[in-house]
Structures are given as C-alpha cells and as structure tokens.
PDB file of N, CA, C, O and CB in Angstrom:
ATOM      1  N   UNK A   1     190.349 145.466 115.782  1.00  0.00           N
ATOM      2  CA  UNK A   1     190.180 145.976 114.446  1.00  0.00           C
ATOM      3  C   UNK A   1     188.792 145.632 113.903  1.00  0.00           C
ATOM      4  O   UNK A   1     188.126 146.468 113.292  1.00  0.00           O
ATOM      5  CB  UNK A   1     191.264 145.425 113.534  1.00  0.00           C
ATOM      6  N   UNK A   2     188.405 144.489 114.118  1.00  0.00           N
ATOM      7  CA  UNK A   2     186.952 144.115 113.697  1.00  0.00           C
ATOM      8  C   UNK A   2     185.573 145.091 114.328  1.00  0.00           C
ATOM      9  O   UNK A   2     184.550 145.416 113.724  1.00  0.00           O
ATOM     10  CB  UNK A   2     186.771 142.502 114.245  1.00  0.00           C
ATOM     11  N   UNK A   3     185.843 145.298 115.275  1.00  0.00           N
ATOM     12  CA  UNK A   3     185.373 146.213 116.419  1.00  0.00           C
ATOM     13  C   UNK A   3     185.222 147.076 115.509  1.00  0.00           C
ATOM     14  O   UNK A   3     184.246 147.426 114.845  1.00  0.00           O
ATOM     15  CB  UNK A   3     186.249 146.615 117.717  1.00  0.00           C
ATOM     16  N   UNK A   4     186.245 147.376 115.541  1.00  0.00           N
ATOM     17  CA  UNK A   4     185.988 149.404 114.885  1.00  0.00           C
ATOM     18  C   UNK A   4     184.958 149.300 113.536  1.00  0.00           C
ATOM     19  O   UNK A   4     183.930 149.896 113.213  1.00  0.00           O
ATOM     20  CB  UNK A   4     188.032 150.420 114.010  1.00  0.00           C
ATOM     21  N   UNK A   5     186.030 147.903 112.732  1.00  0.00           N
ATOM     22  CA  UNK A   5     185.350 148.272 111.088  1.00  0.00           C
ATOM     23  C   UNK A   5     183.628 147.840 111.577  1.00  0.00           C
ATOM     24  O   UNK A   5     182.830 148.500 110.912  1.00  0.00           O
ATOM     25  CB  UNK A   5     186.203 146.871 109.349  1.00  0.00           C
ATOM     26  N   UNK A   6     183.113 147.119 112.337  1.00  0.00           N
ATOM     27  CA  UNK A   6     181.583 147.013 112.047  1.00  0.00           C
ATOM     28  C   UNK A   6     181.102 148.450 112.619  1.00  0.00           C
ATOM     29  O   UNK A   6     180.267 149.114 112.005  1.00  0.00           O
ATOM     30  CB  UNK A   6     180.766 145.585 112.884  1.00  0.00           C
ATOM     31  N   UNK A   7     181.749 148.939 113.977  1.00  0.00           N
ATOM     32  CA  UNK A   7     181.156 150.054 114.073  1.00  0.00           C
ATOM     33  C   UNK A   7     181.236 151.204 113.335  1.00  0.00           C
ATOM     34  O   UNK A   7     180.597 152.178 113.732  1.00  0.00           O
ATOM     35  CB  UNK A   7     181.320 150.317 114.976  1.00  0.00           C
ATOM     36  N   UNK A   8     182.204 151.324 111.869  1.00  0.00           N
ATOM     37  CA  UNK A   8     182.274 152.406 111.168  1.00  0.00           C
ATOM     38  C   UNK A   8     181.558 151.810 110.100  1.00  0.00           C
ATOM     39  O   UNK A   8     180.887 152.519 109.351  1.00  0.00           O
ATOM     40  CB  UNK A   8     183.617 153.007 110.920  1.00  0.00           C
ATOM     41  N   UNK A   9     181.637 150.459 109.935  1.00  0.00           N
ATOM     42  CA  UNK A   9     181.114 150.540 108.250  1.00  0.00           C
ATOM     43  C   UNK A   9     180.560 150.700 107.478  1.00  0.00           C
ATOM     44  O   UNK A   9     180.762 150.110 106.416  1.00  0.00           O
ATOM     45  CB  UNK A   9     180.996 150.192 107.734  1.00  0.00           C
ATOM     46  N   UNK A  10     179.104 152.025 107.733  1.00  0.00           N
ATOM     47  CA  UNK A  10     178.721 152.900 106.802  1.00  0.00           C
ATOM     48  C   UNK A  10     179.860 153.698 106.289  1.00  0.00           C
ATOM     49  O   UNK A  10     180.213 153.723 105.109  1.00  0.00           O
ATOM     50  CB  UNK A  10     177.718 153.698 107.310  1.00  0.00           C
ATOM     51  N   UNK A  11     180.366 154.300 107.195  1.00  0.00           N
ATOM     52  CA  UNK A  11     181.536 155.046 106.762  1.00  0.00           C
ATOM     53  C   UNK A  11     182.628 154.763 106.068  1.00  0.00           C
ATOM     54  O   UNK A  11     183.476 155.436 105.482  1.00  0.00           O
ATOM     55  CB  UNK A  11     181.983 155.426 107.558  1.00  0.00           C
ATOM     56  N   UNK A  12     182.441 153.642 106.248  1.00  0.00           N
ATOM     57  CA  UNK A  12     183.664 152.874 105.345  1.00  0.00           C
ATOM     58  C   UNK A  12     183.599 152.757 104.029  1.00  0.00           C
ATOM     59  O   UNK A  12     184.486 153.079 103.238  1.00  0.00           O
ATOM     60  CB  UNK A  12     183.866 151.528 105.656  1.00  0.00           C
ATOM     61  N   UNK A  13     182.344 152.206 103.726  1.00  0.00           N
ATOM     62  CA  UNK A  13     181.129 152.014 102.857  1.00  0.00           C
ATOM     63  C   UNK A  13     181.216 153.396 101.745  1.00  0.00           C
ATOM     64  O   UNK A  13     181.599 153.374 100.576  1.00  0.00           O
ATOM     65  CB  UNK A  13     179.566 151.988 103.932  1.00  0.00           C
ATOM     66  N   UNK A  14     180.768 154.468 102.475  1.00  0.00           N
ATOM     67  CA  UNK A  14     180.323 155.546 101.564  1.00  0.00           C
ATOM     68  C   UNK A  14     181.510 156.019 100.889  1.00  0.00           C
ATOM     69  O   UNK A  14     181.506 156.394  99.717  1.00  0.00           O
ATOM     70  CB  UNK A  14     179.601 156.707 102.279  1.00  0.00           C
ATOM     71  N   UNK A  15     183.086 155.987 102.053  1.00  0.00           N
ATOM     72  CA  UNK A  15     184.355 156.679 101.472  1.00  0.00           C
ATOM     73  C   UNK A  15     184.724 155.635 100.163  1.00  0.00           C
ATOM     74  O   UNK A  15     185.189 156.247  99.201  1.00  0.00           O
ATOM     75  CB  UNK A  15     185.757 156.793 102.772  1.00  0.00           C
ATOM     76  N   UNK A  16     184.627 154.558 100.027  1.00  0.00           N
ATOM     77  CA  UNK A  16     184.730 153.133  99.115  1.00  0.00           C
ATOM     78  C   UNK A  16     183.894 153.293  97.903  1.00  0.00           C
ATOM     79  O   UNK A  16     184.201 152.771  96.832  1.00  0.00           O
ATOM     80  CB  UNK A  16     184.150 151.720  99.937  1.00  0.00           C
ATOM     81  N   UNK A  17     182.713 154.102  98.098  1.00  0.00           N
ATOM     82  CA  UNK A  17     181.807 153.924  96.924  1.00  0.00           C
ATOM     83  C   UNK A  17     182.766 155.863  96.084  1.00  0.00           C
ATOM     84  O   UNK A  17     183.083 156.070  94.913  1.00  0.00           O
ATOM     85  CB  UNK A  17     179.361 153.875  97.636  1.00  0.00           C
ATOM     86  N   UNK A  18     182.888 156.655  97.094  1.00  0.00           N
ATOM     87  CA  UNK A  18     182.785 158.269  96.668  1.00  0.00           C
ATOM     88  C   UNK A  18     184.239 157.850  96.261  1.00  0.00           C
ATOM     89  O   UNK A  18     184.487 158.535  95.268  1.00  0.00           O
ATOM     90  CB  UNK A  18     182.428 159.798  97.988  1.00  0.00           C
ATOM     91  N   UNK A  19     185.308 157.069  96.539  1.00  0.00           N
ATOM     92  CA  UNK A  19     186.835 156.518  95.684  1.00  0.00           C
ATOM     93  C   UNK A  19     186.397 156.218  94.497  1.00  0.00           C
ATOM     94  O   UNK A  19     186.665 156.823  93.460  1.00  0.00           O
ATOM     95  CB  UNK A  19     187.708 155.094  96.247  1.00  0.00           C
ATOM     96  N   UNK A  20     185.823 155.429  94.598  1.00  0.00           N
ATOM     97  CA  UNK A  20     185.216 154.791  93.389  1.00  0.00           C
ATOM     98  C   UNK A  20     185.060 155.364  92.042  1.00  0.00           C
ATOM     99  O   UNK A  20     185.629 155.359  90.951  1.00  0.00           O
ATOM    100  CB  UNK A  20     184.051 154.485  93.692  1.00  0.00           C
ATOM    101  N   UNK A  21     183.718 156.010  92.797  1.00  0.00           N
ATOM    102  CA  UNK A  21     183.437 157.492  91.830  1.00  0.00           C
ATOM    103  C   UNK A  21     184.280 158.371  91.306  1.00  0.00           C
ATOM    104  O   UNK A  21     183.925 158.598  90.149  1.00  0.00           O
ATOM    105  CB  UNK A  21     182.781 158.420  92.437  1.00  0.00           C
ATOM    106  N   UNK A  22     185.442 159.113  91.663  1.00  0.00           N
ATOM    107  CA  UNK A  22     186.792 159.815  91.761  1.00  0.00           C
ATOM    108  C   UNK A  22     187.864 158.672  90.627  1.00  0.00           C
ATOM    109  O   UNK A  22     188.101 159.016  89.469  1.00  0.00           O
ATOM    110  CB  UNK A  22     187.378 159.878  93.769  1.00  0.00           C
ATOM    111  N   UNK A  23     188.142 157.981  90.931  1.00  0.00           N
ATOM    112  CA  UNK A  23     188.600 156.571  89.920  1.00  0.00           C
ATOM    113  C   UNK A  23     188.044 156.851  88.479  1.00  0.00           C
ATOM    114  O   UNK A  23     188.725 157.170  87.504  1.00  0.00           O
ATOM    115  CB  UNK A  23     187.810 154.906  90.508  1.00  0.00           C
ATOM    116  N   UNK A  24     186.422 156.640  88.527  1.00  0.00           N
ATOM    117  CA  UNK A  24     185.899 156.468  87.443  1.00  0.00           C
ATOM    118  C   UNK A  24     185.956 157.743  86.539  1.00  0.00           C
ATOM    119  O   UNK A  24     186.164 157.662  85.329  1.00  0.00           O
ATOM    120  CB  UNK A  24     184.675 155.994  87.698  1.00  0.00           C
ATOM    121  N   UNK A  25     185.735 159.077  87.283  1.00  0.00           N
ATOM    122  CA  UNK A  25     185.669 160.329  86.389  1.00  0.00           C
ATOM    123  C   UNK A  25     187.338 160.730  85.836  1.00  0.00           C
ATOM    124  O   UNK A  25     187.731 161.381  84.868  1.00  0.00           O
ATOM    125  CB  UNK A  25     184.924 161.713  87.413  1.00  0.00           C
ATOM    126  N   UNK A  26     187.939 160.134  86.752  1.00  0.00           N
ATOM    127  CA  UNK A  26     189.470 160.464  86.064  1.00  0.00           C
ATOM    128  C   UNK A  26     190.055 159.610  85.298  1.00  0.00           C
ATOM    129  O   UNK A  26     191.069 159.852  84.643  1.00  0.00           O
ATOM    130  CB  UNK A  26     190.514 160.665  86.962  1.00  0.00           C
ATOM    131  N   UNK A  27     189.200 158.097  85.339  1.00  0.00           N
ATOM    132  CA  UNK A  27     189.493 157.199  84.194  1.00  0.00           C
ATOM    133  C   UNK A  27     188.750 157.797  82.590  1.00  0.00           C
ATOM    134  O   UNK A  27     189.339 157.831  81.509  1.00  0.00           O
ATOM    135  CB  UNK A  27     188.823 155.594  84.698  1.00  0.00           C
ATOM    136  N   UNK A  28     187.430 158.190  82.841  1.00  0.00           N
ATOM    137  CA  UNK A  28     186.690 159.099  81.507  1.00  0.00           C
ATOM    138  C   UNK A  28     187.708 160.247  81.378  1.00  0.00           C
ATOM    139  O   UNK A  28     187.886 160.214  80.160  1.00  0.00           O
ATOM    140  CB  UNK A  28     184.896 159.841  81.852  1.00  0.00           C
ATOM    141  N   UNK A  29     188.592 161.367  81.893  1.00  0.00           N
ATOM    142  CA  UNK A  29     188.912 162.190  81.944  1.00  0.00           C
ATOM    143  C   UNK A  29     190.254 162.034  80.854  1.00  0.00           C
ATOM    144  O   UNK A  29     190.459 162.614  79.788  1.00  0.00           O
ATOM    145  CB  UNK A  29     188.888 162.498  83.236  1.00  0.00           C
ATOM    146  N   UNK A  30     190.931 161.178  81.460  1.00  0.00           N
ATOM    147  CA  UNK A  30     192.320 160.653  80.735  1.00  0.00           C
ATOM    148  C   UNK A  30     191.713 159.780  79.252  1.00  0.00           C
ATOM    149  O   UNK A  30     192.332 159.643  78.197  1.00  0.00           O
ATOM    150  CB  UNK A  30     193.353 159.371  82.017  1.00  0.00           C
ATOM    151  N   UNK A  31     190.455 159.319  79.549  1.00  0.00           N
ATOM    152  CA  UNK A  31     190.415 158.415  78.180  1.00  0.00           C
ATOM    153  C   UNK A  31     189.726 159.705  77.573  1.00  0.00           C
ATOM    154  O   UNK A  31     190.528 159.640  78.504  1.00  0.00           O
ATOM    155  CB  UNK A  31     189.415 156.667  78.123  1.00  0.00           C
ATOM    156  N   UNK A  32     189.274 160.504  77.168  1.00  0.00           N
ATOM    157  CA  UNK A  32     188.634 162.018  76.388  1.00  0.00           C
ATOM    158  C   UNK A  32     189.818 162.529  76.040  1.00  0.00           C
ATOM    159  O   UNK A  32     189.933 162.941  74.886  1.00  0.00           O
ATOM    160  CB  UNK A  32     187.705 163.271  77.368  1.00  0.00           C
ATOM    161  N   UNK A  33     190.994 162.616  76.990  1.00  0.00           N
ATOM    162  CA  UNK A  33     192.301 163.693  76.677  1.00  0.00           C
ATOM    163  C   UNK A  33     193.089 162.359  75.656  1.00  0.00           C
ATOM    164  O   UNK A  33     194.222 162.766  75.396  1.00  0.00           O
ATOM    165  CB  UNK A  33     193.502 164.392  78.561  1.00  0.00           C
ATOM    166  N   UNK A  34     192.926 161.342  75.196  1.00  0.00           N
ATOM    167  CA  UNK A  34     193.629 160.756  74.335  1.00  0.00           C
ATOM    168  C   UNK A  34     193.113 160.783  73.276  1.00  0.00           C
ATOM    169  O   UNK A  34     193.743 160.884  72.224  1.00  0.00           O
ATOM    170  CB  UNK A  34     193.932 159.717  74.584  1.00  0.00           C
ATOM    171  N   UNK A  35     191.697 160.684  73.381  1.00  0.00           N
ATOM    172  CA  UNK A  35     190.480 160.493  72.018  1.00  0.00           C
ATOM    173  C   UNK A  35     190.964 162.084  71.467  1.00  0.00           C
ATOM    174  O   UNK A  35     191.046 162.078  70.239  1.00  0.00           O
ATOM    175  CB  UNK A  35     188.201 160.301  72.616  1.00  0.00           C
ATOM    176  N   UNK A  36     191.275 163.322  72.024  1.00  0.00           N
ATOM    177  CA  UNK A  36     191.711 164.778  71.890  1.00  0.00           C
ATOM    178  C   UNK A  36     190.382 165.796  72.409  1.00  0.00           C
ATOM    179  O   UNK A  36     190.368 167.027  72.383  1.00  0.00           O
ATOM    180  CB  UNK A  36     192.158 165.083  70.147  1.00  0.00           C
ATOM    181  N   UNK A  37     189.367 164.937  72.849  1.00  0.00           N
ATOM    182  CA  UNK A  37     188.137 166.142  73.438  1.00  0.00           C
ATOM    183  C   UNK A  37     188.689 167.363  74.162  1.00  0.00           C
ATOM    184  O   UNK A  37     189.671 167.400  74.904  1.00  0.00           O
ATOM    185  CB  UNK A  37     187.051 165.457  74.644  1.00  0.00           C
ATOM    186  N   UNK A  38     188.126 168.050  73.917  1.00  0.00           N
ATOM    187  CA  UNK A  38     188.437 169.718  74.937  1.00  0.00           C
ATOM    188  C   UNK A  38     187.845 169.691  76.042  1.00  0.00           C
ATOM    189  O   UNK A  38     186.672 170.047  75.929  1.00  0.00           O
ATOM    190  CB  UNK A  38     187.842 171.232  74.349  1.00  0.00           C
ATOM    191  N   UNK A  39     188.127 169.441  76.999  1.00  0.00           N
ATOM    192  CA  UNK A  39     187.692 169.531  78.523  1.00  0.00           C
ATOM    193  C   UNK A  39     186.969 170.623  78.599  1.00  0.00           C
ATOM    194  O   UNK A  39     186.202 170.480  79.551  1.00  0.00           O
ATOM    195  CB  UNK A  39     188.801 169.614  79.586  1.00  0.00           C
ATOM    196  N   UNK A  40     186.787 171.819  78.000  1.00  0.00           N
ATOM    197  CA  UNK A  40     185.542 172.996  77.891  1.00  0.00           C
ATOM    198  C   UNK A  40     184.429 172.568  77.497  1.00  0.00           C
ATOM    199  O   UNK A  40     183.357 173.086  77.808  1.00  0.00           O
ATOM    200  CB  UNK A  40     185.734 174.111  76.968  1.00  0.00           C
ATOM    201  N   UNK A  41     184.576 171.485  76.701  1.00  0.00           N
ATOM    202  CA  UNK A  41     183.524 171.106  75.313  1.00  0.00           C
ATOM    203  C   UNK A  41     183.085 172.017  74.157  1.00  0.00           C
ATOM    204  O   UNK A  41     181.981 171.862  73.636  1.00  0.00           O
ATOM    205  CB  UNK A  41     182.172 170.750  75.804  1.00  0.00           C
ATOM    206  N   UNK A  42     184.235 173.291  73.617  1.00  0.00           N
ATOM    207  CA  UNK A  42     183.952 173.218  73.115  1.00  0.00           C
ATOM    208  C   UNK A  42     184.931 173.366  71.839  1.00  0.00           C
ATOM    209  O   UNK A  42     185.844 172.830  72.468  1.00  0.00           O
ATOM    210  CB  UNK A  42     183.164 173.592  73.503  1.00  0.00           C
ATOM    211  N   UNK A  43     185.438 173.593  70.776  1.00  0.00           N
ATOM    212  CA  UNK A  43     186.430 173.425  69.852  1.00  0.00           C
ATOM    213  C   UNK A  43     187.762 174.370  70.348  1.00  0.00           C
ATOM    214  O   UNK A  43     187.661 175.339  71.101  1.00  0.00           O
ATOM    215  CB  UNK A  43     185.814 173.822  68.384  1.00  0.00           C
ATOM    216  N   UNK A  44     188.402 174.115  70.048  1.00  0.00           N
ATOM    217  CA  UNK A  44     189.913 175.268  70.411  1.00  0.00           C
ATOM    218  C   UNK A  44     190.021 176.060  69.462  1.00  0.00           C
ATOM    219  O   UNK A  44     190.941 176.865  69.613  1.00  0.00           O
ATOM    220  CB  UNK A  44     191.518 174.636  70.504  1.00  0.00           C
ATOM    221  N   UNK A  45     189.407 176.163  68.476  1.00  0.00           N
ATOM    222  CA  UNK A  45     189.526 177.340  67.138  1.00  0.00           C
ATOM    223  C   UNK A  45     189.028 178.714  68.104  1.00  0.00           C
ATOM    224  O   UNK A  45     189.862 179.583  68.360  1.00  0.00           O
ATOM    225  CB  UNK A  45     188.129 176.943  65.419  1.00  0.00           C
ATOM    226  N   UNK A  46     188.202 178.779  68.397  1.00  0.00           N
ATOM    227  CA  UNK A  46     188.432 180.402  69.020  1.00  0.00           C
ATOM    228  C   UNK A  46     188.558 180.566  70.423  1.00  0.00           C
ATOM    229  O   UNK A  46     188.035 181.470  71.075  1.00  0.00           O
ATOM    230  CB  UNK A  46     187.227 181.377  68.712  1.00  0.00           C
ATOM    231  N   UNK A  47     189.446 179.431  70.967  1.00  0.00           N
ATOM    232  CA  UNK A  47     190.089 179.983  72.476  1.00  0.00           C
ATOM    233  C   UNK A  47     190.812 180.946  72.402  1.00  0.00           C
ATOM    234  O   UNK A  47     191.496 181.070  71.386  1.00  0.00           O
ATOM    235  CB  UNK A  47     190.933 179.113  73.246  1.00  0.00           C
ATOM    236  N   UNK A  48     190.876 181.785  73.302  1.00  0.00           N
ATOM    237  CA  UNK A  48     192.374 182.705  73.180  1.00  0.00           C
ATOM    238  C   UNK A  48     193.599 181.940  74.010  1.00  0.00           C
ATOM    239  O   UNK A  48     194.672 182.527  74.146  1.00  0.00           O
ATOM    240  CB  UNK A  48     192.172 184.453  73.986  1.00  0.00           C
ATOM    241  N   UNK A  49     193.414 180.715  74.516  1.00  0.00           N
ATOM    242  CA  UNK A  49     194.664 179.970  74.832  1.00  0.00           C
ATOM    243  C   UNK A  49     194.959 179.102  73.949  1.00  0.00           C
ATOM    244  O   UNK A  49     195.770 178.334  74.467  1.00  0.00           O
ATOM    245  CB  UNK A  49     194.670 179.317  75.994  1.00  0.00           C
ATOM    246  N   UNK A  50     194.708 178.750  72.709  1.00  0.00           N
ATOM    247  CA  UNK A  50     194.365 178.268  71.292  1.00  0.00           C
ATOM    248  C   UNK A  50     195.821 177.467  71.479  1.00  0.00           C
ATOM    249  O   UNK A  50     195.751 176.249  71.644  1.00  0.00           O
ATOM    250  CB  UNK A  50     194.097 179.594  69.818  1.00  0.00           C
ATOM    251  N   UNK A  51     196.791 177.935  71.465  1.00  0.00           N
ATOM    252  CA  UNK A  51     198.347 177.195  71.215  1.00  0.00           C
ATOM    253  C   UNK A  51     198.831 177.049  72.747  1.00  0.00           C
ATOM    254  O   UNK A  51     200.027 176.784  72.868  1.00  0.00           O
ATOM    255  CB  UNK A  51     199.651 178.314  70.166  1.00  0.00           C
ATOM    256  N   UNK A  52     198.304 177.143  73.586  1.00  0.00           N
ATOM    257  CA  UNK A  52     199.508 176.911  74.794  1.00  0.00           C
ATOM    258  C   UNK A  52     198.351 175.438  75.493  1.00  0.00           C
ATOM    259  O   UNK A  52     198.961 174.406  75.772  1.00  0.00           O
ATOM    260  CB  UNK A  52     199.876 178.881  76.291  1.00  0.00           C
ATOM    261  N   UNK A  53     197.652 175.438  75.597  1.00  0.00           N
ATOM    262  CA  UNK A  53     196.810 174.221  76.189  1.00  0.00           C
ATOM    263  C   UNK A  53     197.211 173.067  75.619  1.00  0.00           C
ATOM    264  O   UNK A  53     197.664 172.345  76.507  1.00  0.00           O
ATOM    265  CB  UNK A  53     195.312 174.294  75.983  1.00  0.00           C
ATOM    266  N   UNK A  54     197.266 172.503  74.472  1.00  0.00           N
ATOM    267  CA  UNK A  54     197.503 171.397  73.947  1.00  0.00           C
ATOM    268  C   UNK A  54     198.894 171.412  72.793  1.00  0.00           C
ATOM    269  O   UNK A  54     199.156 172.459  72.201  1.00  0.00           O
ATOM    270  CB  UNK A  54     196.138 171.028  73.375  1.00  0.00           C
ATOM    271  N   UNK A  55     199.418 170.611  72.647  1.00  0.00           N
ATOM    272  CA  UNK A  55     200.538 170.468  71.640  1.00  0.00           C
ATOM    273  C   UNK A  55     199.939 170.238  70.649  1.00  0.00           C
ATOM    274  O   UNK A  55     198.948 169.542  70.871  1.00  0.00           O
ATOM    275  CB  UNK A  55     201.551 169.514  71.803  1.00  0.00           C
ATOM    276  N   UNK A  56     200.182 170.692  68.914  1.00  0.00           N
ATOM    277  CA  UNK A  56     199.808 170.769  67.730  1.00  0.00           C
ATOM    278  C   UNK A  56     200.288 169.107  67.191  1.00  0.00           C
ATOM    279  O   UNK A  56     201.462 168.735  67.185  1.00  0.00           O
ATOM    280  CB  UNK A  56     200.506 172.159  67.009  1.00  0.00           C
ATOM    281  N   UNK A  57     199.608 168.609  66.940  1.00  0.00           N
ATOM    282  CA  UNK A  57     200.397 167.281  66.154  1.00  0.00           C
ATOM    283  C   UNK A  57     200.886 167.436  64.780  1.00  0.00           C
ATOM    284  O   UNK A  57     201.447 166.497  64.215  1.00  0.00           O
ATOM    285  CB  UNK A  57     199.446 166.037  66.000  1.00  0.00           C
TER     286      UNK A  57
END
C-alpha cells in the first residue's frame, strides 16, 4: 500500500485538493440558499419561474 500511495501521490494530491474545492463551493452554495440569494444573481421579481423555484415565506 505504501508502494502505490508514493508512486501515485501527485495524483492523490490533486484529487484531495479538486474535493476540497467541490466541498468549499457547495458549502458557499448552501450558505447563499439560507441568506435567500438567487443562484441566477439576479432578483426573482421578473423570472417567469417567479413562484415555483422557491417557497414564499
């Protein structure tokens, strides 16, 4: 097992950092959809999916 991981561990390396990355944008993603941001960026007043995307509070 040691074998393999030194001979891969760029590869190991890059899949560990690009998780990482993936983690972090869906941790910003979920924390924006609580704050209520629009994932379009831009207001829901003139979407034409205006009422079915988000629940009205």
């Amino acid at each position: 097992m040691a074998a393999w991981l030194t001979a891969h561990l760029a590869t190991v390396l890059i899949c560990l950092v690009l998780a990482a990355i993936v983690v972090l944008i869906l941790l910003s993603l979920i924390r924006d959809r609580k704050k209520g941001k629009s994932s379009c960026g831009c207001g829901c007043g003139g979407c034409p999916m205006n009422g079915s995307c988000r629940q009205k509070k």
